[in-house]
C-alpha positions in Angstrom: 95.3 106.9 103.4 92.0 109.0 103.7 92.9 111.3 106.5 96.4 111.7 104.8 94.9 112.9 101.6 92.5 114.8 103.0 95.3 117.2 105.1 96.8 117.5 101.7 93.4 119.0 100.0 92.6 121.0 103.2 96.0 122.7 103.1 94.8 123.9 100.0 93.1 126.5 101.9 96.3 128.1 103.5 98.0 131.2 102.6 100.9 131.1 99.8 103.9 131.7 102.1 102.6 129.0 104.8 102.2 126.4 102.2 105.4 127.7 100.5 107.5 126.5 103.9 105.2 123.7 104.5 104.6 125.3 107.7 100.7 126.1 108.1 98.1 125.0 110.1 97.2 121.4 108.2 100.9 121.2 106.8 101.9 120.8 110.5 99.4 117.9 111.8 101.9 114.9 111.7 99.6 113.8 109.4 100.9 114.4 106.3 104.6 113.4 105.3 106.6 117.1 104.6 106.1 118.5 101.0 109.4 120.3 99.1 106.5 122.6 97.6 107.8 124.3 93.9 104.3 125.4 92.7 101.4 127.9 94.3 99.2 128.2 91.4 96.8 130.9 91.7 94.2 132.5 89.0 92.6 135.6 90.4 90.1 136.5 88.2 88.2 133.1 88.9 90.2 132.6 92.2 91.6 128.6 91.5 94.4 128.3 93.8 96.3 125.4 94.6 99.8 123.9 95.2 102.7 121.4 93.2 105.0 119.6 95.5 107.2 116.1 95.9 108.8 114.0 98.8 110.5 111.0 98.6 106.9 108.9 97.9 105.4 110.9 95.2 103.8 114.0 93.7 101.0 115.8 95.2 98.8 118.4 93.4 96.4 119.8 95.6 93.7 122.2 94.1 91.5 124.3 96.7 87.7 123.8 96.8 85.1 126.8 98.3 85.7 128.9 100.1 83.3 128.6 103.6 81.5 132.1 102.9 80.4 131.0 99.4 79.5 127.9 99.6 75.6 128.7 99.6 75.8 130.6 96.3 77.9 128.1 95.1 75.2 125.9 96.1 72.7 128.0 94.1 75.0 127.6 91.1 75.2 124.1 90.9 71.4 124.3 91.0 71.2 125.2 87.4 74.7 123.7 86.2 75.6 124.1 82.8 77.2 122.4 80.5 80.0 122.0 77.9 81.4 119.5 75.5 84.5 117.7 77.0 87.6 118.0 74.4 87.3 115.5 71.4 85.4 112.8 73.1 82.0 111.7 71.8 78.5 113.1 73.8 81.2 114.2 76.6 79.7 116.8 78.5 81.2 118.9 82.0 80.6 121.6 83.8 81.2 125.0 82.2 82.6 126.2 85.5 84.6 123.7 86.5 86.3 123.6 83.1 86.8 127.5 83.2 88.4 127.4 86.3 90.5 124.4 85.7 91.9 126.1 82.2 92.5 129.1 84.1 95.7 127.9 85.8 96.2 124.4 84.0 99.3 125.9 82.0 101.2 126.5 85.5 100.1 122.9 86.9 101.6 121.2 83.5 104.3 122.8 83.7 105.0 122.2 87.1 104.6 118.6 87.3 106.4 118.5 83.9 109.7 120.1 86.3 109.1 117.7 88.8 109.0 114.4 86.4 111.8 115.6 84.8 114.3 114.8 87.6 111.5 112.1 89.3 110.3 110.3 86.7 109.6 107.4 89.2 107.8 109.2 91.6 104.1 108.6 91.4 101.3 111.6 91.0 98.4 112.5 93.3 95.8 114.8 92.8 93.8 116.0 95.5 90.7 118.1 96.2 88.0 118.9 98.4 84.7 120.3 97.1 85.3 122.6 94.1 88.6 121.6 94.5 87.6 117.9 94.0 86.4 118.7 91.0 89.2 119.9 89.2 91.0 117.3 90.8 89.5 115.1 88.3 89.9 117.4 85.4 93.6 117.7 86.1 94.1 114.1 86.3 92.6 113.6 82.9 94.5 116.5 82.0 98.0 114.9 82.9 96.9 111.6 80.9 95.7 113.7 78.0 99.0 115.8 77.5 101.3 112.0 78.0 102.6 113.6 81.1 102.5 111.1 83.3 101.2 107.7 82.2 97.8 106.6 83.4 99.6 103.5 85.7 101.5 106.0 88.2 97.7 108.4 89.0 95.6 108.4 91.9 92.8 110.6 92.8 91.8 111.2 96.4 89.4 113.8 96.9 86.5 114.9 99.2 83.1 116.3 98.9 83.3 116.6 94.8 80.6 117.3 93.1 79.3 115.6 90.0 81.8 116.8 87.2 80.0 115.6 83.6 77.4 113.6 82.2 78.1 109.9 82.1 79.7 110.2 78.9 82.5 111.3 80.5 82.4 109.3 83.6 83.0 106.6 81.4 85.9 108.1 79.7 87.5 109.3 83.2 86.9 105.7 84.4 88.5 104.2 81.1 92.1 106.4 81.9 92.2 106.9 85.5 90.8 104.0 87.4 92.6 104.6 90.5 90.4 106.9 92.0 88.8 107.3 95.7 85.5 109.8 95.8 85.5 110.1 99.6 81.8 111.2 100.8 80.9 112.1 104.3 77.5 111.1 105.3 75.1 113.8 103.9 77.1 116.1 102.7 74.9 118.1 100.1 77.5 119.1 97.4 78.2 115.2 95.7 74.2 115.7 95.0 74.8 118.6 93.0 74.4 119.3 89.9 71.6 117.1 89.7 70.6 113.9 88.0 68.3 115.7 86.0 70.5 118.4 84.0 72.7 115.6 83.0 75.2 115.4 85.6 76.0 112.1 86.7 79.5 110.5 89.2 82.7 109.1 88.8 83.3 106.0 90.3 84.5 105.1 92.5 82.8 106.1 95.8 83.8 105.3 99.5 80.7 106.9 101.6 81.2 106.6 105.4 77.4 106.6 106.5 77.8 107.3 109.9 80.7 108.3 111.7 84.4 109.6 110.5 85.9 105.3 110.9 83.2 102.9 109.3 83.5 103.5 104.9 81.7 101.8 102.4 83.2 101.3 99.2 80.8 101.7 96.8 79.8 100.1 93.7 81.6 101.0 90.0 78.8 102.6 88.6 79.1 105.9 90.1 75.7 106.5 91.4 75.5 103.2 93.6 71.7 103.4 94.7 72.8 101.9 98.5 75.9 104.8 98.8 75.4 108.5 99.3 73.1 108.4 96.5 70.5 106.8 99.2 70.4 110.4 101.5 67.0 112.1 101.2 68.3 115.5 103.3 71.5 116.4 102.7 73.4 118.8 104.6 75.7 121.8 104.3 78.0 120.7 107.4 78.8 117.6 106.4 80.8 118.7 103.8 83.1 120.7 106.3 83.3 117.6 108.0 85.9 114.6 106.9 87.4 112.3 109.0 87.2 113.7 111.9 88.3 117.6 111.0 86.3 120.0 110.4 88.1 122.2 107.3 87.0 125.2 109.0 89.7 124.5 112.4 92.1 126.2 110.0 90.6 129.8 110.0 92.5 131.7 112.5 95.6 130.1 111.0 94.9 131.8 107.9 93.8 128.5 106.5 
């Protein structure tokens, strides 16, 4: 189910019209099962772009993470992360970016899942993500919950590479609503160790690092910030994060991906 999920959040990074006909690079791997896509989301002023489709087994909402050339500032950013009170919930704290970007297209996700559910009320959701995209993976998910879209039961989250999202406050409230969550790490990636520990920041469960090559996983304890996982890594590295499972996000660039 990793690799599945993952060709989902990387064809996040494919043009509207290729995603539109479920027809571009990482649409096409025989990985994933074809999408009936209804949704390409797409706020340009902070440039969150994603996609809302079905097929017979469920709802996907995929949500596109960095872009390759700006990743290192985006590195830089994380850096020196700031913060923002999370809704009504007590000491919650997130990202200011992340919830900026989120908010900036969340009105055209809701309603798009809300078209879907209304004829497939059965189907079950998915959100997906990699990197930035992970990240507001988890924000939609709450999101969904929050609004008594779709009932907790029927959410799963698979993403890639995310970043911490919010203080442990809020990991504790994610965890609380949706429990059915897989934080996929690949071996050193650098970005799940940003922000830091220090400003606040702190993981979702629940983690499934895979140490050493794209086949062997560890799932990780519930706390978020299991001290064997990824947590562990002392030198981190910027190309394992374009690295998952064997496929290297980058293979879609002269598709337009």
């Amino acid at each position: 189910m990793a690799i599945y999920y993952m060709t989902y959040s990387y064809a996040s990074y494919c043009n509207a019209s290729a995603v539109s006909n479920w027809d571009c690079y990482w649409c096409t791997q025989n990985i994933t099962s074809p999408l009936t896509v209804t949704t390409i989301f797409h706020d340009f002023a902070s440039n969150t772009y994603g996609y809302v489709g079905y097929n017979d087994n469920e709802i996907i909402i995929s949500f596109r993470g960095t872009q390759f050339e700006s990743i290192l500032n985006w590195i830089s950013d994380l850096e020196s992360a700031r913060s923002v009170p999370y809704k009504n919930v007590p000491n919650a704290r997130i990202g200011e970016g992340y919830y900026s970007d989120y908010q900036s297209v969340a009105a055209n996700v809701l309603i798009a899942v809300k078209l879907i559910v209304s004829k497939y009320n059965y189907l079950p959701v998915t959100v997906v993500g990699h990197s930035l995209g992970a990240a507001l993976s988890v924000l939609c998910a709450l999101d969904l919950v929050e609004q008594f879209i779709v009932p907790a039961y029927q959410i799963s989250v698979w993403n890639y590479g995310q970043p911490r999202v919010g203080n442990v406050e809020f990991a504790n409230y994610y965890e609380n609503l949706i429990p059915n969550t897989w934080r996929t790490i690949n071996r050193h990636d650098i970005i799940p160790h940003l922000p830091p520990m220090i400003l606040g920041f702190y993981h979702i469960p629940t983690e499934v690092w895979y140490p050493e090559n794209f086949y062997d996983y560890v799932i990780c304890d519930s706390s978020g910030e299991d001290p064997s996982c990824s947590y562990s890594v002392e030198i981190p590295s910027v190309m394992d994060h374009l690295w998952y499972l064997g496929y290297n996000e980058r293979w879609g660039d002269p598709y337009n991906c």
